[in-house]
N, C-alpha and C positions, 0 to 999 in steps of 0.2 A: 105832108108826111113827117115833114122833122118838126111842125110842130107840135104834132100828136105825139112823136115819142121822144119829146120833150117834157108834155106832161105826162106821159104814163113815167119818164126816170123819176119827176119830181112826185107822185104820188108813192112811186117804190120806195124814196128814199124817206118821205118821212111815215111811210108804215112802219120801216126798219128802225127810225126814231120811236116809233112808239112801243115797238115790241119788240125790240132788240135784247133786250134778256129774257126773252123766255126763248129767243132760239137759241141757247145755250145748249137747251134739251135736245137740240138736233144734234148736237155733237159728241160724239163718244166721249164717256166720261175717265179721265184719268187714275182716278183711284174711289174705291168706298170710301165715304167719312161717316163717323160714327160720334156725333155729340151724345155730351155729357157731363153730369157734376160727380164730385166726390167730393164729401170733407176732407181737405188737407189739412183743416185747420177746426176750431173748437171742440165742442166733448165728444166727437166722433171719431174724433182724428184715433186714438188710437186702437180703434175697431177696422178703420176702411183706409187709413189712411197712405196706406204702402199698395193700393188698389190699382194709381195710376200707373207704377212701375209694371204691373202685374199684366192690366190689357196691354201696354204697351211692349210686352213680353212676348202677349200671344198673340199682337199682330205684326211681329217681328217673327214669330215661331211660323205663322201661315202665310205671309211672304217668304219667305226663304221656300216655299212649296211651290210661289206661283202667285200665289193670292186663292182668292174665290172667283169659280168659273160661274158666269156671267151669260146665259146660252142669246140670250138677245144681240149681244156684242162678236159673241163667236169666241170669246178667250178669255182668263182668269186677269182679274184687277187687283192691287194692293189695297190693305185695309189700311184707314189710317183715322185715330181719334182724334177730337177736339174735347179738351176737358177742362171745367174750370171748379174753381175750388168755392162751393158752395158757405162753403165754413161753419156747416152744420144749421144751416137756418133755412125752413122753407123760403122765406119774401128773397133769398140771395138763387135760392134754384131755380126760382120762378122767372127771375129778372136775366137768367143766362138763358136758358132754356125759350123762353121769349127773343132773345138777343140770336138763338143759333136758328132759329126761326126765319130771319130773314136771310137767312145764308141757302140759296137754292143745290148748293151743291152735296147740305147733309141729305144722308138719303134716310137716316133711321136715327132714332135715338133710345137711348139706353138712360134707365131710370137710375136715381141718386139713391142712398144710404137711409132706413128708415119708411115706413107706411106714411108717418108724418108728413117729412119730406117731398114722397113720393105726390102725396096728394095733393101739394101743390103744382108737380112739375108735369101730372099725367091733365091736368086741364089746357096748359101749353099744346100738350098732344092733341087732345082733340078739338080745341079752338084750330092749329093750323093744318092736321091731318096728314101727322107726322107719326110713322108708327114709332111707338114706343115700347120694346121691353122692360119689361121693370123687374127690379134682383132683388135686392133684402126688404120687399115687401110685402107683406101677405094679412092685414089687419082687415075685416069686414070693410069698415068706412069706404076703404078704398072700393070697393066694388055693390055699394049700396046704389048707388046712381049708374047708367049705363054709360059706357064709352067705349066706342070701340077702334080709338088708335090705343088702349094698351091693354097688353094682357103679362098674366104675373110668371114667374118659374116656380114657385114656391107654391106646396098645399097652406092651406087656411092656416094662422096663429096656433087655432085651437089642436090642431093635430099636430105639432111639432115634438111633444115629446111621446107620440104615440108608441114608438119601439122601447119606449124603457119599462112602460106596463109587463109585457108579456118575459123579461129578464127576472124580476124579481116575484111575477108567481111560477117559474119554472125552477130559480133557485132556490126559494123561499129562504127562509133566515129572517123577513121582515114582516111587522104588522101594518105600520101604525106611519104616520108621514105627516109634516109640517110643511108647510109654505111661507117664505118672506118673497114677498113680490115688489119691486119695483112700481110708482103707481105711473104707469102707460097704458095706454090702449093695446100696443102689441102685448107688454108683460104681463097683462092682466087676461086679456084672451088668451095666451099660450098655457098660464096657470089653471086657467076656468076648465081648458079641456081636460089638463090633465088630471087634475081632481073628479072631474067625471069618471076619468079613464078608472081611476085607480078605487072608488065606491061601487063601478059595474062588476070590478072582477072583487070583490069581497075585502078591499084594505080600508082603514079608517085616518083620516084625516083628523088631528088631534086638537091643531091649532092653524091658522091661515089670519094675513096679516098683511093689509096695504099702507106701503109706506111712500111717503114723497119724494123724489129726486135728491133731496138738498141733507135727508136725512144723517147724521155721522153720529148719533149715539144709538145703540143699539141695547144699549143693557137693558133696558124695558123689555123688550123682547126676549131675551137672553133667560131672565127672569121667568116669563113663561112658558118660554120652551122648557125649563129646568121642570117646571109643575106638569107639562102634557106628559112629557118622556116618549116624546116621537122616536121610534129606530132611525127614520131618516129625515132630514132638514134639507129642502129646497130649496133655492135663492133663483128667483129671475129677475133679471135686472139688464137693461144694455149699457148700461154705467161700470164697467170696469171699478173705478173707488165704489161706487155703492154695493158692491160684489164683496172687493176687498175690506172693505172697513166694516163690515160687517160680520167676516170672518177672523176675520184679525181680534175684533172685539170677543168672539166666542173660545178663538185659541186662549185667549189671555184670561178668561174667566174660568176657563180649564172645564170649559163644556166639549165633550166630547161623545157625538152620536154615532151612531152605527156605520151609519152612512152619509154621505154629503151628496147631493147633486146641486151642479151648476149649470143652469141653462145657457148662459153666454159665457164660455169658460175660455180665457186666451192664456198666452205663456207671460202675461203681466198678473197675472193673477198667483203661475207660479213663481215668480221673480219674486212677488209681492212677501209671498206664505213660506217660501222655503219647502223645510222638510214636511209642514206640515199640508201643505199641495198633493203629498202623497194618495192613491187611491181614490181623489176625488172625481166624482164620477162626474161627463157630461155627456153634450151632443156636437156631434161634426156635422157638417156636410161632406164629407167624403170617406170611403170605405174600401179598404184595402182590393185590389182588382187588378187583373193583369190586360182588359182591353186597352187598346191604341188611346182611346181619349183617358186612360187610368196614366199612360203613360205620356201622353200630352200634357197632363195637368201636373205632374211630378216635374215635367220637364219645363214649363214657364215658371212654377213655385221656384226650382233650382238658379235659375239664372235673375230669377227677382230676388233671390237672396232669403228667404225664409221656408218654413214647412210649413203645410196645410195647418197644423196645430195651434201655430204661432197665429195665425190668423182664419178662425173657423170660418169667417165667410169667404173665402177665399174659392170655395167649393162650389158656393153659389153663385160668382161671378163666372166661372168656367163653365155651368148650364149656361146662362146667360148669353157667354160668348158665342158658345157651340150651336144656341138654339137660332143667333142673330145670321150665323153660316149656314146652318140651314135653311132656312127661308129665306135669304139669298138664292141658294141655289136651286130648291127647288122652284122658286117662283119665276127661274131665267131673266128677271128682269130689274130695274131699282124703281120700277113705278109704284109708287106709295103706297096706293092701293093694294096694285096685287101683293107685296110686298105684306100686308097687313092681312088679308085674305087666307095667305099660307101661313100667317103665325096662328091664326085660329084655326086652321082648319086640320094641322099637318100634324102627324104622328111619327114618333121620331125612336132613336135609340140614344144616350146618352149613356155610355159607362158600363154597359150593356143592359142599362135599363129605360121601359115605358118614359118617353116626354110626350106630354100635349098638354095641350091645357081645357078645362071646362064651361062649359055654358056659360058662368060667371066671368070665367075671365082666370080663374086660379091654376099655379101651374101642378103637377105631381114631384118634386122634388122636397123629400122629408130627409128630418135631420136622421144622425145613425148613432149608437151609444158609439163615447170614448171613454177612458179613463187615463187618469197621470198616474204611469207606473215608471221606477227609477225617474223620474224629475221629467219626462216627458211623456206626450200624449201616445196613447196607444189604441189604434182600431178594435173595437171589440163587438164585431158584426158579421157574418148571420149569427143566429141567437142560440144558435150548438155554440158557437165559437165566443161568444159570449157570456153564457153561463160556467164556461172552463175557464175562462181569461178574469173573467170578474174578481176584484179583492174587495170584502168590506174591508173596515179601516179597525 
């Protein structure tokens, strides 16, 4: 008898040698962790880069509540992120994103800055079957192949400037429209739709123009625009300087159109311009609103220290956040899976508006007009309220 449970303790003990961390899973988990990258560092930095203060704002804002209730466990867990600074380069999100991989205790991760980026770090995802939301990115590529640990927050590139069509044929005042596009794959898709947008309801497109990253003379351009006489000159670009130095170069030629839109429009843009930031028109992700997440999102922006304006994506990390808490909690559980199950499958309210996401994988979060009125951004949304708030320049 003793030396039978002799060996059954010596067989126990090195099963527990061999599978000793995966009983980890048997034990109630201590907090949510939520890997991820952000550029803190190269040419993104100043799009994303005050990002980290911001989750870690609003998983400071949803502990103080409790955390996220958990129905598997029977009671609410604290969030807590793991984030590292990508530094604007797919092979650095790849190589973390890989690295939090071996970490059994993230239960989700949350995708980087950029479609580019992103499409590096959503193959992490579904090599180890890690769900992954993914924020500021919405380019085709990314969802040309299937995968289904990520899905997006954001509608498709191409419909990003869809709400600014229907402002300027209800105001009218404009014919006629130019495009400078950044050469990206997102810039270039968000510019394609919108030029569609604006040919179906009867505007004409005068001049459209792809330029390269590295670009910083602009007078060629400048030049033709002077010959089209577009009412209004477009810029998309996720380049901040390529924004700037392109505007800068048109103040200083004393080109002066009707209208301005800036698709990635931040307050370095107006620091940059001065008075002449005035009136220029963009898009936010966020729209004036008195629900609880209108005031959630006011109140993580306050305590990170800046306004939604100051950084437009900022809008989209709060779907992002909101949607990672929801499927948490409707799933009661952190099993990967099901966990992954309910971001596709779940229908949600954010803001008091429609979240899910589509067949593809795309989420419904579209940008909303703003413009810089008195040296700051101002909501100019639903489209009564926008066709009275509008200034051309």
């Amino acid at each position: 008898m003793k030396r039978k449970m002799s060996v059954f303790c010596l067989v126990f003990l090195m099963a527990v040698a061999i599978i000793g961390p995966d009983l980890t899973w048997a034990e109630d988990p201590k907090e949510i962790k939520i890997g991820a990258t952000i550029a803190l560092s190269g040419r993104f930095k100043g799009i994303v880069g005050t990002f980290k203060t911001l989750g870690n704002e609003w998983a400071g804002l949803i502990n103080e509540r409790g955390g996220i209730y958990v129905k598997e466990y029977g009671k609410k867990l604290p969030i807590k992120f793991e984030i590292y600074d990508d530094a604007s380069k797919p092979e650095n999100a790849r190589k973390y994103y890989e690295k939090m991989a071996t970490d059994p205790s993230i239960s989700f991760f949350m995708g980087p800055f950029s479609s580019f980026i992103s499409n590096a770090a959503t193959t992490v995802a579904g090599k180890h079957k890690i769900p992954m939301q993914m924020v500021c990115a919405n380019d085709a590529v990314l969802f040309e192949k299937p995968n289904y640990w990520r899905v997006g927050v954001l509608v498709p590139a191409e419909d990003e400037w869809e709400r600014l069509v229907p402002i300027y044929k209800k105001k009218g005042g404009v014919k006629t429209f130019a495009t400078i596009t950044m050469d990206t794959l997102h810039n270039k898709g968000a510019i394609k739709g919108f030029e569609e947008d604006l040919k179906k309801n009867g505007f004409e497109v005068v001049y459209s123009v792809v330029a390269p990253p590295p670009t910083k003379n602009f007078a060629p351009m400048i030049i033709k625009l002077r010959k089209a006489k577009p009412d209004v000159v477009c810029i998309e670009a996720l380049s901040p300087a390529f924004t700037i130095g392109f505007l800068k170069q048109m103040r200083e030629a004393g080109y002066k159109p009707k209208e301005i839109i800036v698709g990635h429009v931040t307050k370095h843009v107006i620091d940059a311009l001065g008075p002449y930031a005035e009136n220029i028109t963009g898009l936010a992700y966020y729209y004036d609103g008195d629900t609880q997440d209108h005031k959630d999102f006011l109140e993580i922006l306050r305590r990170s220290g800046f306004t939604w304006g100051e950084y437009m994506e900022s809008g989209i990390r709060f779907w992002a956040y909101t949607r990672i808490k929801q499927a948490i909690e409707k799933a009661g559980t952190l099993d990967r899976k099901k966990i992954m199950d309910t971001l596709w499958n779940m229908k949600t309210k954010i803001m008091g508006l429609d979240s899910f996401v589509t067949p593809e994988g795309y989420g419904a979060l579209g940008a909303w007009p703003c413009q810089v009125q008195g040296g700051k951004f101002v909501s100019i949304w639903p489209l009564d309220k926008a066709v009275k708030l509008h200034n051309y320049r």
